[in-house]
C-alpha positions, 0 to 999 in steps of 0.5 A: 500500500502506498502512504504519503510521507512528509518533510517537517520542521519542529520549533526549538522550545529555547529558541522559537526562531530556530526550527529543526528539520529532521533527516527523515520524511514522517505520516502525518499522523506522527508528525501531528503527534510531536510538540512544536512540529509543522507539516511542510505540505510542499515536500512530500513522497509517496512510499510503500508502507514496507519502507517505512519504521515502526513510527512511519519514518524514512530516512530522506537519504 
């Protein structure tokens, strides 16, 4: 099956000008879960759900 996977941003909590991209491409419904984290709606993949972890991450490599 396949699942669209999305970059996000999470905000420093010490320094709310300073957002955080991790290196990996997440399901909406994990990012939705994360304090501080916006979804960047623009960079997105389509991947089989076998590719991804056990939280519904892929690593952007």
């Amino acid at each position: 099956m396949k699942l669209t996977v999305y970059r996000y941003k999470v905000w420093d909590h010490q320094d709310d000008n300073q957002a955080q991209i991790p290196p990996f491409y997440a399901i909406r419904e994990y990012i939705e879960q994360l304090e501080g984290a916006s979804v960047i709606e623009e960079d997105y993949l389509e991947v089989d759900e076998s590719d991804l972890d056990v939280d519904g991450r892929i690593s952007s490599n």
